[in-house]
Backbone as JSON, one array per atom type, in Angstrom:
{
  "sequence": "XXXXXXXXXXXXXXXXXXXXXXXXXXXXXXXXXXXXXXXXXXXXXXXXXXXX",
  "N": [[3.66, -9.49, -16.82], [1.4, -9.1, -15.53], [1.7, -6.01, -14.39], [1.6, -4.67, -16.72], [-1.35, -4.96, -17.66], [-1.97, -3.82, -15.17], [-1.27, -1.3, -15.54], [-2.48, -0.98, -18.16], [-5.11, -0.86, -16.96], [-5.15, 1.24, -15.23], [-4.55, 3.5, -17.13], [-6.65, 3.54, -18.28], [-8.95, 4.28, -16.24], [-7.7, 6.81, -15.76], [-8.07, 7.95, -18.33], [-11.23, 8.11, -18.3], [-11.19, 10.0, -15.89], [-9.78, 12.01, -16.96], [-11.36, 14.24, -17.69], [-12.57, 15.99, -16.13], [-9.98, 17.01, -14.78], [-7.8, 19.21, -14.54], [-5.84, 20.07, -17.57], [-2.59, 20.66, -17.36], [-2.08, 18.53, -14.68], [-2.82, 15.95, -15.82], [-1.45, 15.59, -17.79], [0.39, 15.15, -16.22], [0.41, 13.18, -15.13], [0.05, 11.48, -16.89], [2.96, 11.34, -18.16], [4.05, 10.29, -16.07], [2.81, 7.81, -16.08], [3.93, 6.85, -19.04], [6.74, 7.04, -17.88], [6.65, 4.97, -16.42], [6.06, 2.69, -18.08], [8.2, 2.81, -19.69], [10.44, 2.22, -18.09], [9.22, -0.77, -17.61], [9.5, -1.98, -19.77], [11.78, -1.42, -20.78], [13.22, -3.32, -17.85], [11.91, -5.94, -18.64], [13.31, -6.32, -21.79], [15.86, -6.33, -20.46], [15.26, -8.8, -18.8], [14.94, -10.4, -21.15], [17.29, -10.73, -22.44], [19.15, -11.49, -20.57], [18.16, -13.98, -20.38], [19.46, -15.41, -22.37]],
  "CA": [[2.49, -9.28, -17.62], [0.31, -8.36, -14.25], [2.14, -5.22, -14.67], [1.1, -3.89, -18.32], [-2.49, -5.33, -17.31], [-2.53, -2.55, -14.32], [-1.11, 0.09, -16.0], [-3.69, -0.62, -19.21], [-6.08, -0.5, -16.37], [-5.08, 2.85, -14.56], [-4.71, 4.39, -17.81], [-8.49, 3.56, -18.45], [-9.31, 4.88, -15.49], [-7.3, 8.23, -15.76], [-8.55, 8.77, -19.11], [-12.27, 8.64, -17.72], [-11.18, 11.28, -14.95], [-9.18, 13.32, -17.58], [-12.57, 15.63, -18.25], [-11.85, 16.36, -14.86], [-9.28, 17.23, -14.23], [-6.94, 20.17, -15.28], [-5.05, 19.86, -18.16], [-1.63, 20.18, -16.59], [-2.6, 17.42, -14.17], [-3.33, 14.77, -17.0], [0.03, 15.44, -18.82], [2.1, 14.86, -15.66], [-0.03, 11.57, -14.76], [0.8, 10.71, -18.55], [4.1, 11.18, -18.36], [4.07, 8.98, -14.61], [2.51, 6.25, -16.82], [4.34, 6.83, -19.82], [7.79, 6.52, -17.66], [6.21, 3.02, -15.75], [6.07, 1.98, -19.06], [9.55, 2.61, -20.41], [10.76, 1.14, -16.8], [9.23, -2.16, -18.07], [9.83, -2.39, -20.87], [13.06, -1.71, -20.37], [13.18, -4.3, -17.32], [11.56, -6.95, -19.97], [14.31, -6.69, -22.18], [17.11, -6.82, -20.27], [15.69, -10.07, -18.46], [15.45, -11.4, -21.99], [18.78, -10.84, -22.79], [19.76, -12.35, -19.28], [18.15, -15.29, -20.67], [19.9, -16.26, -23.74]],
  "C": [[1.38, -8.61, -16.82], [0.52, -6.88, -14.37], [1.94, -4.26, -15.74], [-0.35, -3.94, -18.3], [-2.73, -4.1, -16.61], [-2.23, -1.81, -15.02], [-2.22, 0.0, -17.16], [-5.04, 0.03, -18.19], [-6.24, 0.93, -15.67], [-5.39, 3.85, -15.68], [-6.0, 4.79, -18.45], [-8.9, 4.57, -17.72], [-8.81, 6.92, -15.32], [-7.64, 8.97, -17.48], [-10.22, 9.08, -19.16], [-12.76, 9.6, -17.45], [-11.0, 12.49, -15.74], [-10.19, 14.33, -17.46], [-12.66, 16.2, -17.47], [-11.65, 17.08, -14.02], [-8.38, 18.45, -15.07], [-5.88, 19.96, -16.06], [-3.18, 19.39, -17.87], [-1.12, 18.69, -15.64], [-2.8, 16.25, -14.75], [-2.41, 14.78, -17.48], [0.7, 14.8, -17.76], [1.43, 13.34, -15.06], [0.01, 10.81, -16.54], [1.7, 10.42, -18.85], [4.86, 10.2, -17.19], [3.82, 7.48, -15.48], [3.5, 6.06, -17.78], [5.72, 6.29, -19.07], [7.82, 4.82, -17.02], [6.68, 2.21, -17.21], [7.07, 1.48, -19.3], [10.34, 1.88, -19.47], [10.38, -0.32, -17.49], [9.45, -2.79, -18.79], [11.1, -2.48, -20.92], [14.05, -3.41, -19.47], [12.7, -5.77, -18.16], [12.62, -7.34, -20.52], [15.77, -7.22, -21.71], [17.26, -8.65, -19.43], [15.6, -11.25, -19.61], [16.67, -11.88, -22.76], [19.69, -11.84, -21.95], [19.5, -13.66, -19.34], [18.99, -16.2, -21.56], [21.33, -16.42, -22.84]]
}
């Protein structure tokens, strides 16, 4: 859960900077977050599966 907490928090912070920063630059730190994400989410599920 610490985990979805930072990333809400980075993504705060990088949508602040976005005005910024150069377009390009903001997609590929979107798509850095965006893959963290799917990583956890991912990781999430499979340790709830590992539970049952």
């Amino acid at each position: 859960m610490i985990a979805l907490v930072a990333a809400v928090a980075l993504l705060g912070v990088l949508l602040g900077a976005v005005a910024h920063v150069p377009l390009p630059l903001s997609a590929v730190a979107a798509a850095v977050i965006a893959g963290w994400l799917l990583v956890f989410a991912v990781r999430e599920r499979h340790a709830r599966r590992a539970a049952r």
